[in-house]
Residue frames as a rotation matrix with the C-alpha (Angstrom) as fourth column:
UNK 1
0.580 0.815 0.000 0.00
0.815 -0.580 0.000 0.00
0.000 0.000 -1.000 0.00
UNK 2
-0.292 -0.955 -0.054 1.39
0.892 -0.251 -0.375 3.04
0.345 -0.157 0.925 -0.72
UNK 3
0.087 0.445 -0.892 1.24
0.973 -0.230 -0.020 6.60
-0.214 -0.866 -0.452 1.36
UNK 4
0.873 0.321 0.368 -0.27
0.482 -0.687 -0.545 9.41
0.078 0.652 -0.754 0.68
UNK 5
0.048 -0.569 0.821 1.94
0.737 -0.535 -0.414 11.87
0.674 0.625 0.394 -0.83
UNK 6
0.888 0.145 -0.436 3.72
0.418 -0.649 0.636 14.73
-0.191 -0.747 -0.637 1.60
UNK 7
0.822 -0.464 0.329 5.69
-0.260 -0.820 -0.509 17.70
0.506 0.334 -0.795 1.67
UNK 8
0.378 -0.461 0.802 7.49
-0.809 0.256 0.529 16.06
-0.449 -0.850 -0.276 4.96
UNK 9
0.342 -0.326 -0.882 10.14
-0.733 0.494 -0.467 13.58
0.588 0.806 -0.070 3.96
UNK 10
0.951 0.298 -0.086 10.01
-0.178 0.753 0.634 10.19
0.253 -0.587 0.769 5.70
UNK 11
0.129 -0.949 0.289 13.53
-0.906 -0.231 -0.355 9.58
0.404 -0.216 -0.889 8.07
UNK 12
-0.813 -0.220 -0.539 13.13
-0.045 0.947 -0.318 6.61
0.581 -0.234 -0.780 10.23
UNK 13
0.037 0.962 0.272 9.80
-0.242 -0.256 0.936 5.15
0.970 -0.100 0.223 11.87
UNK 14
-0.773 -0.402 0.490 10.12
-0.490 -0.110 -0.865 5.31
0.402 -0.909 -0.112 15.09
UNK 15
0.143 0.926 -0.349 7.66
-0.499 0.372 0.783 2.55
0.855 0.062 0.515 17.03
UNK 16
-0.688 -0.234 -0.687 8.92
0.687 0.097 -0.721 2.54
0.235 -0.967 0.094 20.64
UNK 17
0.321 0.874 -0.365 6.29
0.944 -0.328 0.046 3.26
-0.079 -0.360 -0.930 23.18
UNK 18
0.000 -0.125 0.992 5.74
0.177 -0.977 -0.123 7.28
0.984 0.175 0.022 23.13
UNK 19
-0.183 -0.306 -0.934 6.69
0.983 -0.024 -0.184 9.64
0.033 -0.952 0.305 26.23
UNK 20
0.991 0.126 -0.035 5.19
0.125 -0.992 -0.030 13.22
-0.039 0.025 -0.999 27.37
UNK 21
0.341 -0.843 -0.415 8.18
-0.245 -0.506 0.827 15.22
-0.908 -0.181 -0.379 27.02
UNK 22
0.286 -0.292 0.913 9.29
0.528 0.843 0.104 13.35
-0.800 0.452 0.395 23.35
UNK 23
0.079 -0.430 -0.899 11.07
-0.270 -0.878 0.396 15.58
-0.960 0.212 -0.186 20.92
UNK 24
0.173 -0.471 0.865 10.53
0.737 0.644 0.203 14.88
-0.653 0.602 0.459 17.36
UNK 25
-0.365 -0.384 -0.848 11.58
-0.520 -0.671 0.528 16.44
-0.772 0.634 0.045 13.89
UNK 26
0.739 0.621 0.262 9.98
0.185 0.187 -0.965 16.90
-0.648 0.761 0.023 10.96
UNK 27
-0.360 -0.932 -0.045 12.29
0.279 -0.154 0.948 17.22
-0.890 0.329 0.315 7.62
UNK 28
0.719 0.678 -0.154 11.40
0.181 -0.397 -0.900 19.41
-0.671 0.619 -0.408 4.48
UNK 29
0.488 -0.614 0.620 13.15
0.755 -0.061 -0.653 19.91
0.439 0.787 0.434 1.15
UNK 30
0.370 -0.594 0.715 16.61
-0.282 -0.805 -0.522 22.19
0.885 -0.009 -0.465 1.75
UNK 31
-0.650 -0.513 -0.560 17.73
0.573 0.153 -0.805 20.77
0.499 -0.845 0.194 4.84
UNK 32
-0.428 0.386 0.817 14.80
-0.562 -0.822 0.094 22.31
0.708 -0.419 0.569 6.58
UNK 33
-0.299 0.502 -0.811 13.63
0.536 0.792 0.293 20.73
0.790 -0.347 -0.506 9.64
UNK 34
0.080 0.652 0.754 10.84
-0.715 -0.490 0.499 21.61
0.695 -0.578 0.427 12.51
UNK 35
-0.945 -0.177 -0.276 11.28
0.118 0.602 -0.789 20.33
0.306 -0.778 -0.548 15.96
UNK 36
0.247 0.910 0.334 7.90
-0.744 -0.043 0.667 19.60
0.621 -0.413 0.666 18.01
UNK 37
-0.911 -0.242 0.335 7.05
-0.412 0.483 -0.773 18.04
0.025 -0.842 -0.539 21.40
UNK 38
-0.252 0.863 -0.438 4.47
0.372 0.504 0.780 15.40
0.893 0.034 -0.448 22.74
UNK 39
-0.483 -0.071 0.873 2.64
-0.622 -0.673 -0.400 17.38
0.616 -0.736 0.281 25.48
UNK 40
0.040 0.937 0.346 -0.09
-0.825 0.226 -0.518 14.91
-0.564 -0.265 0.782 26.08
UNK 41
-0.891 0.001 -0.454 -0.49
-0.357 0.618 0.700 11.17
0.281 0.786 -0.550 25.36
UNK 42
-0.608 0.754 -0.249 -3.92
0.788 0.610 -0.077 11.12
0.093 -0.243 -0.965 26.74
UNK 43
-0.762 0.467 -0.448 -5.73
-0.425 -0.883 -0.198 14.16
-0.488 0.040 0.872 25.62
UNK 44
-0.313 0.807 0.500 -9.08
0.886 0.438 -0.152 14.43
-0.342 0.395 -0.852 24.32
UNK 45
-0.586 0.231 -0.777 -10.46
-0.478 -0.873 0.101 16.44
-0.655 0.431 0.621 21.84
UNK 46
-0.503 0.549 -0.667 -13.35
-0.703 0.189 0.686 16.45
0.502 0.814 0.291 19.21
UNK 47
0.554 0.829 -0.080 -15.18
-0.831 0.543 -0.120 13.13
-0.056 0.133 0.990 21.05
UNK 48
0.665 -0.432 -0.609 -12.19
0.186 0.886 -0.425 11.25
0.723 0.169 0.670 20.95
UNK 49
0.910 -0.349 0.225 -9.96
-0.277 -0.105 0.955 9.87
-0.310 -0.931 -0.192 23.92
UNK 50
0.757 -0.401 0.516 -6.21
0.305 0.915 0.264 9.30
-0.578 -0.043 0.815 23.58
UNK 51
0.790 -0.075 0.609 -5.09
0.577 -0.245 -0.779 11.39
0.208 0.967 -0.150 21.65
UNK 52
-0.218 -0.929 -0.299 -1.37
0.967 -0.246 0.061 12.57
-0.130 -0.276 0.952 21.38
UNK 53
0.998 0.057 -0.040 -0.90
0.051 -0.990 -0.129 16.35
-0.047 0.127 -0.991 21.83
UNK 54
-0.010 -0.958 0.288 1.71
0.999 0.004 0.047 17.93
-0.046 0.288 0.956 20.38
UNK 55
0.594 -0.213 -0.775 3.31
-0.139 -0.977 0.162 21.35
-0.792 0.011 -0.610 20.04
UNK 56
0.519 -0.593 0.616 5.14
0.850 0.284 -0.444 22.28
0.088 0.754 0.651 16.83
UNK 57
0.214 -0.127 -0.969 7.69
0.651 -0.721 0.239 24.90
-0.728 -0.681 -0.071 17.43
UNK 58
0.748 0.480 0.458 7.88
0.610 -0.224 -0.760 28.06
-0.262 0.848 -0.461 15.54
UNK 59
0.008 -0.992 -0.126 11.90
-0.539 -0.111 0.835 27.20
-0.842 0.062 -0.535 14.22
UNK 60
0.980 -0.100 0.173 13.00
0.199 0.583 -0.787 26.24
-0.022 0.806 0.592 10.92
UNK 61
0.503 -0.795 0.340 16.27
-0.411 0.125 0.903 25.09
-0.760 -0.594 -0.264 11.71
UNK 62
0.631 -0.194 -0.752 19.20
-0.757 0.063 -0.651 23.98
0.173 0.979 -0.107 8.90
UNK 63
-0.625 -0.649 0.433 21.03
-0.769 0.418 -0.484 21.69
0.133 -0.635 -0.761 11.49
UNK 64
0.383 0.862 -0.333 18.72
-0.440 0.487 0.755 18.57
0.812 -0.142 0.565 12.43
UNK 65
-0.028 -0.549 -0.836 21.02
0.686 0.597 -0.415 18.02
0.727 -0.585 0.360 15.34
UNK 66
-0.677 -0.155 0.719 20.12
-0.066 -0.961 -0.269 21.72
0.733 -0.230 0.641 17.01
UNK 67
0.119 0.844 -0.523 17.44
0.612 0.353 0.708 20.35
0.782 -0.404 -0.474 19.22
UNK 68
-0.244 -0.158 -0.957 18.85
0.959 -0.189 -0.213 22.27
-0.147 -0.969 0.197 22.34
UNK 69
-0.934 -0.278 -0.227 18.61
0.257 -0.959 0.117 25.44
-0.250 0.051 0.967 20.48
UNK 70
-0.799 0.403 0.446 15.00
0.420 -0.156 0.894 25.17
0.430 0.902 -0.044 20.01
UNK 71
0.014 0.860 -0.510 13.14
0.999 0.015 0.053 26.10
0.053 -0.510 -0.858 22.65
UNK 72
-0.624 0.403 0.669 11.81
-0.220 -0.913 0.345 29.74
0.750 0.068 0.658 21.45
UNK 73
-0.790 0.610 0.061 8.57
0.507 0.705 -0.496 27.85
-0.346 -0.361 -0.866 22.93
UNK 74
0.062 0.842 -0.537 6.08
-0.760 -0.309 -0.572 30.14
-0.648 0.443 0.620 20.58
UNK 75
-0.315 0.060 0.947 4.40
0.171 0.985 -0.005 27.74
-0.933 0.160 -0.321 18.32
UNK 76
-0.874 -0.447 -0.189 3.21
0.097 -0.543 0.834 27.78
-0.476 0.711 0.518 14.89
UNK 77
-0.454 0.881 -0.134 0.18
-0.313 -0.017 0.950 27.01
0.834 0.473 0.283 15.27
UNK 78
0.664 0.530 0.528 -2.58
-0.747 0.496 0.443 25.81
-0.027 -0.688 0.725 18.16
UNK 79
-0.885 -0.414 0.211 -0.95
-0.386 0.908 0.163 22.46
-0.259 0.062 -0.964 19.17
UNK 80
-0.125 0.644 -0.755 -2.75
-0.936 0.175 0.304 19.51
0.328 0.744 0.581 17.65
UNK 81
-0.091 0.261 0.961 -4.31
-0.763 0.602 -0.235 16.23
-0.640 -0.755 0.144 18.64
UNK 82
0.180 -0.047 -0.983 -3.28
-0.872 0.455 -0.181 13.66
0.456 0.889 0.041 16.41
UNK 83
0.959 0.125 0.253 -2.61
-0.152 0.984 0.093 9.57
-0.237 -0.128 0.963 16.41
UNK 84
-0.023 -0.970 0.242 0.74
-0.015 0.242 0.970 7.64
-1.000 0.019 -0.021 16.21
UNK 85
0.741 0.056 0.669 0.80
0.579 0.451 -0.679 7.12
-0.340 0.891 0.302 12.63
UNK 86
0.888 -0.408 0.211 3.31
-0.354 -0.901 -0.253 10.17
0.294 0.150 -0.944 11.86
UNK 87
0.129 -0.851 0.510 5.65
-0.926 0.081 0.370 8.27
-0.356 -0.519 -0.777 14.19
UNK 88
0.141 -0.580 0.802 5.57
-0.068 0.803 0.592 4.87
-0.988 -0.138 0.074 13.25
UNK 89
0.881 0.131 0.454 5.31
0.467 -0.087 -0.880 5.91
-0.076 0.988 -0.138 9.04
UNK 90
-0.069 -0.996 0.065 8.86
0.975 -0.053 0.217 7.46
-0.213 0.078 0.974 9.67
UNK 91
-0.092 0.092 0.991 7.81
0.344 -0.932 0.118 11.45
0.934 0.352 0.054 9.44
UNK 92
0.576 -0.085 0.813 8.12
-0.327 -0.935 0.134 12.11
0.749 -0.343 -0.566 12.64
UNK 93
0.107 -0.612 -0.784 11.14
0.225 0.783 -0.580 10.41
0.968 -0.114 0.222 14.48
UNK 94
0.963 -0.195 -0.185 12.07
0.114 -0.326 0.939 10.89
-0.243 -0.925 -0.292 18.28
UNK 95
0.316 -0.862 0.397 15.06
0.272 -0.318 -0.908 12.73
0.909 0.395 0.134 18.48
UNK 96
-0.779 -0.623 0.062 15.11
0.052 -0.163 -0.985 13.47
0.624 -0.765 0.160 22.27
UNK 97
0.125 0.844 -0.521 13.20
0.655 0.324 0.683 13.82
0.745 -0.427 -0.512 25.25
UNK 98
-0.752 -0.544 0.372 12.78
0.332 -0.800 -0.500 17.03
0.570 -0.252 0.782 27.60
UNK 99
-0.703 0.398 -0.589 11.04
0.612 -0.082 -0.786 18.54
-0.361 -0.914 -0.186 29.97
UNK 100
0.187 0.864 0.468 7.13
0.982 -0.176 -0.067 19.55
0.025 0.472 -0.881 28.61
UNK 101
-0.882 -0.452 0.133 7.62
0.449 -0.892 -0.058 23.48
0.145 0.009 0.989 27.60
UNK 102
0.022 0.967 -0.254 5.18
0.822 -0.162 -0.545 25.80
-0.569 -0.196 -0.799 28.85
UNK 103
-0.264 0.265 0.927 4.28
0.883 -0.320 0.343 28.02
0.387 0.910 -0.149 25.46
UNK 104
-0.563 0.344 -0.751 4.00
0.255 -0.792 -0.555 31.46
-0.786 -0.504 0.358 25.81
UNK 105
-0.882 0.425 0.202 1.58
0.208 -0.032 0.978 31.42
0.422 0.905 -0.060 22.47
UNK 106
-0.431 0.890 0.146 -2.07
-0.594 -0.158 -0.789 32.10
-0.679 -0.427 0.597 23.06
UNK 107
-0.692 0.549 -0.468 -4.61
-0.398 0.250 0.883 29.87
0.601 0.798 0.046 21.18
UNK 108
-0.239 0.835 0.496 -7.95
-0.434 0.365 -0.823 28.23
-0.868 -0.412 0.275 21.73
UNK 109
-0.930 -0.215 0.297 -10.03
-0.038 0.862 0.505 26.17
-0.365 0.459 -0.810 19.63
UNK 110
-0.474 0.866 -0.157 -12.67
-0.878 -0.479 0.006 25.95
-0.070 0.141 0.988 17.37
UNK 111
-0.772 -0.178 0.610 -15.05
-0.151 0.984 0.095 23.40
-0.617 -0.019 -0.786 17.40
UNK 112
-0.882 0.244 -0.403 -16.83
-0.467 -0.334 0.819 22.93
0.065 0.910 0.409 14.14
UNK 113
-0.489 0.872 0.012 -19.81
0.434 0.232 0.870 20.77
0.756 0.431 -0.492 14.31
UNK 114
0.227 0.490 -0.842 -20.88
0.970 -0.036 0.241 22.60
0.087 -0.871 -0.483 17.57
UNK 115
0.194 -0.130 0.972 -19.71
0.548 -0.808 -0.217 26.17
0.814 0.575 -0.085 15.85
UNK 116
0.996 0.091 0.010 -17.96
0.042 -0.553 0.832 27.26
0.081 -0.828 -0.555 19.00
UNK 117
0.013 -0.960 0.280 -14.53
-0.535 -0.243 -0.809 28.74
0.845 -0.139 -0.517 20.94
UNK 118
0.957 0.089 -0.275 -12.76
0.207 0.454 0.866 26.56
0.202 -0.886 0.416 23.56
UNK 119
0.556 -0.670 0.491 -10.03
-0.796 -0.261 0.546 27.11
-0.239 -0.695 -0.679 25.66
UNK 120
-0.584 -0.705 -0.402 -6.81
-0.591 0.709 -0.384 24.45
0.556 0.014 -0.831 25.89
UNK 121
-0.904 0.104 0.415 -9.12
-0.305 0.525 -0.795 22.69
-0.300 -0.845 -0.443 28.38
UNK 122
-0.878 0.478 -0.002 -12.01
0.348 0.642 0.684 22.23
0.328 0.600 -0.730 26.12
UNK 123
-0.227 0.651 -0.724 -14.36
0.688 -0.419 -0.593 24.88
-0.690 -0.633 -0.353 28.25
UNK 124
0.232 0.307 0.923 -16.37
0.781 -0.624 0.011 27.38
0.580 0.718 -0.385 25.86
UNK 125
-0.711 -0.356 -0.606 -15.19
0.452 -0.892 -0.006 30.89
-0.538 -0.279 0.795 25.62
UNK 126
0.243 0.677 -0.695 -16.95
0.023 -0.720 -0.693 33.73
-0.970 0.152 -0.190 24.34
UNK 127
0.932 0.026 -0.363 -14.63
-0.291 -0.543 -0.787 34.26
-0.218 0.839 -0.498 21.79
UNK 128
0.421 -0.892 -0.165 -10.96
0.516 0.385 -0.765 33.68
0.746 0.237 0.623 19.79
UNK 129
0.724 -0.668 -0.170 -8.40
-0.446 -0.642 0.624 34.00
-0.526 -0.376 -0.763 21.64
UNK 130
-0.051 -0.944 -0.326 -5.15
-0.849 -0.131 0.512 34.30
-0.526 0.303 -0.795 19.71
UNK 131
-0.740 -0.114 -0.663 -4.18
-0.650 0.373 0.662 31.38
0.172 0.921 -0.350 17.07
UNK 132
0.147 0.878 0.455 -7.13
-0.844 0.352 -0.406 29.32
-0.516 -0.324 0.793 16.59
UNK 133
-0.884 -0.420 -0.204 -6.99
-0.466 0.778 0.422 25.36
-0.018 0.468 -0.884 15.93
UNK 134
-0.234 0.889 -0.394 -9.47
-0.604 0.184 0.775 22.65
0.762 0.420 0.494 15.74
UNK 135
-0.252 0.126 0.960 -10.95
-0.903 0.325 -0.279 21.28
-0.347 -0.937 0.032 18.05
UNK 136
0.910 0.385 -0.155 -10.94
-0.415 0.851 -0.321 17.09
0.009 0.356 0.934 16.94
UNK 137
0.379 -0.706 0.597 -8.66
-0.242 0.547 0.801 14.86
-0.893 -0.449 0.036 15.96
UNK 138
0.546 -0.260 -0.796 -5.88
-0.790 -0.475 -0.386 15.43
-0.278 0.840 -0.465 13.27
UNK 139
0.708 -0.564 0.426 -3.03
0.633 0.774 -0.027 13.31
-0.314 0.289 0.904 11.66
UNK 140
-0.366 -0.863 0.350 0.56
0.490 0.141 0.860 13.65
-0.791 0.486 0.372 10.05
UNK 141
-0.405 0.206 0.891 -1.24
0.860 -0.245 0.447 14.94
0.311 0.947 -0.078 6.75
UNK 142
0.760 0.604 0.239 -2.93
0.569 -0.797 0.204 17.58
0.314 -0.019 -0.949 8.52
UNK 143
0.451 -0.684 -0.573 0.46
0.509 -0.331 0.795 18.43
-0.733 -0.650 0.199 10.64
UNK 144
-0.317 -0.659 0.682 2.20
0.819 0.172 0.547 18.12
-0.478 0.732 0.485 7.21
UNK 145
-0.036 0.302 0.952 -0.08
0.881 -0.441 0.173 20.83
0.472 0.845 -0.251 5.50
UNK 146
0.917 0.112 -0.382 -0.08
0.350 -0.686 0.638 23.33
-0.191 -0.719 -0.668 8.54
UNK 147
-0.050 -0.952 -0.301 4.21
-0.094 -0.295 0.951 23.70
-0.994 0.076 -0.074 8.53
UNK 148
-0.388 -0.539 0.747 3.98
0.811 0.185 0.555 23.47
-0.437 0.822 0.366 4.65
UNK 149
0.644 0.717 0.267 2.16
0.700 -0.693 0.175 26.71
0.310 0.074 -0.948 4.76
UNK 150
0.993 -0.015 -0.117 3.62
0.077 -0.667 0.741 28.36
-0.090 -0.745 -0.661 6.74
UNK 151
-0.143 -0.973 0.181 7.30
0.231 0.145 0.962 27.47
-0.963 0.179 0.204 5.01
UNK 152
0.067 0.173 -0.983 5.63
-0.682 -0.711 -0.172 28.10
-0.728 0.682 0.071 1.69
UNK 153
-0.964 -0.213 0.158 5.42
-0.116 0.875 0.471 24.96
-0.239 0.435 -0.868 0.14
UNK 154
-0.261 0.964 0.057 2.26
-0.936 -0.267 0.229 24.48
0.236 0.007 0.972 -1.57
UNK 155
-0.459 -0.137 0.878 0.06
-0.647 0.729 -0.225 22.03
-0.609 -0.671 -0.423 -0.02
UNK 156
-0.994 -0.070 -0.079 -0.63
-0.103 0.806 0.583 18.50
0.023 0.587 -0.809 -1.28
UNK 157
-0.084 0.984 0.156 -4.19
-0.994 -0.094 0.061 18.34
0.075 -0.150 0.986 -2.32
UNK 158
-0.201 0.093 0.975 -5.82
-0.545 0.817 -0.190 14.84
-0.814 -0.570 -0.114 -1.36
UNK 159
-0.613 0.135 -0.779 -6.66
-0.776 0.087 0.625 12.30
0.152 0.987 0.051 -4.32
């Protein structure tokens, strides 16, 4: 079977149990690579339980060995609530493990079929605050099309 097409180029799959605190890296054409952390391997979001949270930080780094130097801790988006597949499909490797950063980003969530704002805790606000994600449960292909924006890669449409 082969997998869907992505801007993110596949390093090594990484299928050892996951750990809050897990550092991985993403790799893009040019020697570009994005570090993220796992904040959360038992969030919930959207109706679903379990779900890894991640931060993606908001470095594009030319070194893929620079991990220490990455902790800006502003993100590039809402973190996201996604499944293991990213990790064990070889796009998003562990590369270290550290102590969970506390983000000085603002975001909240939207949650579409219930057309509302939530907080990081899933509690309705009035309104956005700062970057706004979804509120559900994403994958690798969504990660992949967020940082390929935002690096200027256009994104892969689905087929």
């Amino acid at each position: 079977m082969a997998l869907p097409e992505t801007n993110m180029e596949v390093q090594k799959p990484y299928r050892k149990k996951l750990r809050e605190g897990d550092i991985f890296r993403l790799k893009y054409s040019d020697d570009r690579y994005v570090f993220g952390q796992i904040v959360s391997l038992t969030a919930k979001a959207g109706g679903f339980g379990n779900c890894i949270k991640v931060y993606v930080f908001d470095a594009v780094l030319n070194e893929p060995e620079k991990v220490i130097d990455l902790y800006s801790n502003e993100l590039m988006f809402a973190p996201l609530f996604i499944n293991r597949l990213g990790f064990s499909r070889g796009y998003m490797p562990i590369v270290d493990n550290k102590p969970v950063v506390q983000t000085t980003t603002k975001y909240c969530y939207f949650d579409v079929p219930f057309k509302k704002y939530l907080n990081a805790e899933g509690d309705e606000i009035s309104s956005a605050k700062g970057v706004v994600g979804t509120w559900g449960l994403s994958n690798y292909l969504v990660l992949d099309d967020l940082v390929s924006e935002i690096l200027g890669i256009p994104v892969i449409e689905a087929t």
